[in-house]
N, C-alpha and C positions, 0 to 999 in steps of 0.2 A: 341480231340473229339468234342467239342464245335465248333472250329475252322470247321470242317468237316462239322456240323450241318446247320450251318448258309450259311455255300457253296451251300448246298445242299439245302436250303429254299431258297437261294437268286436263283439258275437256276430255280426251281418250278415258281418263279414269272418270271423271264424273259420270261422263256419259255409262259406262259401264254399271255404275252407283244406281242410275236412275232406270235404266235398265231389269236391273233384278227387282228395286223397288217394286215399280211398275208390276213386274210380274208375279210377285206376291201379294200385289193387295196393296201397297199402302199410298194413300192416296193423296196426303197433305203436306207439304213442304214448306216452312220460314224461317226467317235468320233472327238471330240480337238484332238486329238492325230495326230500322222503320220499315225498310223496302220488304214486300212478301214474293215469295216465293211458292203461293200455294195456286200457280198454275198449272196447267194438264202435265205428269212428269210426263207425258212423250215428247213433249221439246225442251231442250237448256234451255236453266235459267238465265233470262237474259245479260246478267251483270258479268256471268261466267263464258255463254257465248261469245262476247261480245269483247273479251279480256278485260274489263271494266272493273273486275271484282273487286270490293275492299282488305285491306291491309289486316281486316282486324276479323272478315266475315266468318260467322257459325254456321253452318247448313244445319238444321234438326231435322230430323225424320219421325212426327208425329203419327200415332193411330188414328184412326177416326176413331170416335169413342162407340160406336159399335160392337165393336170387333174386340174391346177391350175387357170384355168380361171371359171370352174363349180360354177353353181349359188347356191349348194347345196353336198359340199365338204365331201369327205369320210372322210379325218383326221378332218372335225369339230364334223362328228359321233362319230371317235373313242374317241375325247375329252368327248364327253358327256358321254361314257357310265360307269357305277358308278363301275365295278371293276378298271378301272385307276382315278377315281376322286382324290385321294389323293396321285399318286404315281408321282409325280415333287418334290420329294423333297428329298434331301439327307438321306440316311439310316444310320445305325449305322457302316455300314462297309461301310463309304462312298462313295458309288456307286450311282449314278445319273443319271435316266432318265430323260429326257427333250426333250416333243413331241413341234416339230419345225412348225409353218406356216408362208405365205411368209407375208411381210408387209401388214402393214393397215388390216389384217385380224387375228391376235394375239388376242384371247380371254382374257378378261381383269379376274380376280378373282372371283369378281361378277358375270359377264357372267357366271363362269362356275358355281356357284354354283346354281346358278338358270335353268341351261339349260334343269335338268332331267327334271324338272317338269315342268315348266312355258311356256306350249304352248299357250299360245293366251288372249288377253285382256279381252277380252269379250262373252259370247255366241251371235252367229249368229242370226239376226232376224228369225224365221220361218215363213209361211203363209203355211204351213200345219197345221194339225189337224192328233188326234191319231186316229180316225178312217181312215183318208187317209192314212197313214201309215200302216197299219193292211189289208188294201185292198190294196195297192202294194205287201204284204207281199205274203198274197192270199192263198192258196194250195199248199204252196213251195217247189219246188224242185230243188233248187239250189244246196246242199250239198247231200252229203250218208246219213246224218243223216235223211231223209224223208222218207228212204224204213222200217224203225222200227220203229216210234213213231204211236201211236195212233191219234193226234192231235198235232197240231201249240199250243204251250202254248204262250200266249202273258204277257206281263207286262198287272199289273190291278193297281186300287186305284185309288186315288185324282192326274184327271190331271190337276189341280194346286196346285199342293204339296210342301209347302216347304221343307220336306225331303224324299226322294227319296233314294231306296236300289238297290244295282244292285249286283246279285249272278252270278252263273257260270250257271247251265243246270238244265230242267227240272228233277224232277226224277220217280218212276215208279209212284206214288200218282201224281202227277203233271200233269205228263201223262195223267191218267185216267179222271182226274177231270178237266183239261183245266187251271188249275188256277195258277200260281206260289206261293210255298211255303208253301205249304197246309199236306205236311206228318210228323212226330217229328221232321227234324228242321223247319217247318214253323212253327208250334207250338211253340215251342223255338223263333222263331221269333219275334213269335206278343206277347210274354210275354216280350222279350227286349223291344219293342214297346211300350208298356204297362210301362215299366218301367222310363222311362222318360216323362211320361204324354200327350199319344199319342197313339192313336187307328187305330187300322191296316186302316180302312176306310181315316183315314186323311194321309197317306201318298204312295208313289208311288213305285210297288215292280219291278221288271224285273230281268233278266239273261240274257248275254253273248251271250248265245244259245238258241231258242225256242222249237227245241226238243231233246228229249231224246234222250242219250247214249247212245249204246248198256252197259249192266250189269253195268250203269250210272258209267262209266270211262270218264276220262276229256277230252273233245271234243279237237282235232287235232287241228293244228295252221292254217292251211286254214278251217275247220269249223266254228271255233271263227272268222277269219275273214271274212267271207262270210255273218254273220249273225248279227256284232258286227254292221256296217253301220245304219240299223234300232232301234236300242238300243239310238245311239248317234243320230237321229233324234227325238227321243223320247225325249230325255233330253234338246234340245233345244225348245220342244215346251213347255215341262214342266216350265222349267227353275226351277229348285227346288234349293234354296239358299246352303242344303248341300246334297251330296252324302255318304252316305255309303259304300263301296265293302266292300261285304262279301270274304274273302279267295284270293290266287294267282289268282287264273283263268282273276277273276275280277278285281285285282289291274292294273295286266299284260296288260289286254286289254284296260279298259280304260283308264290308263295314258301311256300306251305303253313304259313301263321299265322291265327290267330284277329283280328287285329289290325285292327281297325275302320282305313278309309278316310281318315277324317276327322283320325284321329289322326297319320298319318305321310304325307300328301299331299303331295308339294311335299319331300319328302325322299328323296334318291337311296338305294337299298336294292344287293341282289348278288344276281346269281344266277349263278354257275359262272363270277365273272367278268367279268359285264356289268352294266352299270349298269339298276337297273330304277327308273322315276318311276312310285308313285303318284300318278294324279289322279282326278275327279270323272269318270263315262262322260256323254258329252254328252248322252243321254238325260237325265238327271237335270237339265242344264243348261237344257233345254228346258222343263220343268217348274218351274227356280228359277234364272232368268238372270243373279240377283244373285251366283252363283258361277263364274262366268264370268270374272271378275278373278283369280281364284285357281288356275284355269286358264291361264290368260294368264302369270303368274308361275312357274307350272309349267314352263310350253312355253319359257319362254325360258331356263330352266336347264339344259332341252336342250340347247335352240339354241345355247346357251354352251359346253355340253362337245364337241359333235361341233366346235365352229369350231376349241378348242384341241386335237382331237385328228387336225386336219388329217385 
């Protein structure tokens, strides 16, 4: 029965394996073995469907050599993305994946472990300004999201802020009032604020999206992206030493990972340079107050680097 179990957990993840493969491109598959595997990934391979597998088998995940000259390579996507981060390494029922690239281009350990997150040295000079930006912005109707919002809500507060918050969407209060973060959880907000020796005026709010939702459901992955461009010039002009993200939305877009919430909260991340903290968006807090403590350990690990960074 155990034996059964672990069969049946072990295809759960290939299947997953061949999955993402599949969807980026790669299109060849074989082992150390004699037996090949470079049948269509859309079905397991049979030795592994079938529980049959060897004791000793490799799975590689070859390019085809087309695709092998690209200045910006699918299998160095599939390397980075964090449900395979740890899966090179033998299992208990010694089965071994082992994603293949051609030489001179084998990501070294460090490489991977830094790849989720460590996009770029530094922030960009800007020679814009946040009213330049707020007038490109204009009357916008780039997305759906403009035939229901009342107003464009912009980011507001100190723009030279050393801490800077970036949520997901307006909501119906936000709406109304033009302001970001202004209905219980903005309230919730600026008592976090407040709580690390720090007044809503001194630091810089935004969201993801600048308008409202419809029944403030989480803006579509081309909304976020239509709207996210303006956010991230904001922050270069700011240059705010840390970032906040409140909740997925936020994590999602501005480090651009898949990478649930929950898992890496309370851990300082990069963007171009700055420190970013995931935490919990206080909306959520308001619905489950018991995470309110993990917040509170969040905010003071802030509060800890902006003191030593004078």
């Amino acid at each position: 029965m155990k034996e059964s179990t672990e069969i049946t957990e072990l295809m759960a993840d290939v299947r997953e394996q061949v999955l993402y493969m599949k969807e980026l491109g790669v299109e060849l598959m074989n082992t150390t073995e004699s037996t090949s595997l470079s049948a269509d990934l859309g079905n397991m391979p049979e030795e592994i469907s079938n529980g049959e597998y060897s004791q000793a088998t490799v799975v590689e995940v070859v390019r085809p050599p087309e695709k092998q000259d690209a200045p910006t390579t699918r299998l160095s996507r599939l390397l980075d993305l964090p449900s395979l981060s740890n899966r090179t390494m033998v299992r208990s029922d010694n089965l071994k994946i082992e994603l293949i690239e051609p030489p001179k281009q084998r990501h070294t350990e460090a490489a991977l472990a830094d790849a989720l997150f460590d996009v770029g040295p530094a922030l960009p000079d800007s020679g814009e300004t946040i009213e330049h930006i707020r007038a490109d912005i204009g009357d916008c109707t780039r997305c759906e999201l403009h035939s229901g919002r009342t107003q464009v809500v912009h980011s507001s507060g100190n723009f030279q802020a050393d801490l800077m918050f970036v949520g997901e969407a307006p909501g119906a209060d936000e709406d109304a009032q033009g302001f970001p973060f202004v209905g219980r959880a903005g309230q919730l907000l600026t008592k976090i604020i407040e709580s690390i020796g720090f007044k809503r005026e001194d630091v810089f709010i935004g969201n993801i999206n600048r308008c409202r939702p419809p029944a403030n459901r989480q803006p579509t992955i081309q909304e976020a992206h239509t709207c996210r461009p303006f956010l991230l010039r904001e922050i270069a002009v700011v240059k705010p030493k840390v970032i906040v993200v409140l909740g997925n939305t936020a994590l999602h877009n501005l480090l651009d990972t898949k990478v649930g919430i929950t898992k890496i909260r309370g851990q300082f991340q990069d963007y171009f340079g700055v420190k970013v903290m995931p935490t919990f968006h206080p909306a959520f807090l308001l619905r489950d107050p018991s995470k309110k403590r993990e917040v509170w350990e969040d905010m003071k690990k802030v509060r800890d680097y902006l003191k030593d960074e004078g």
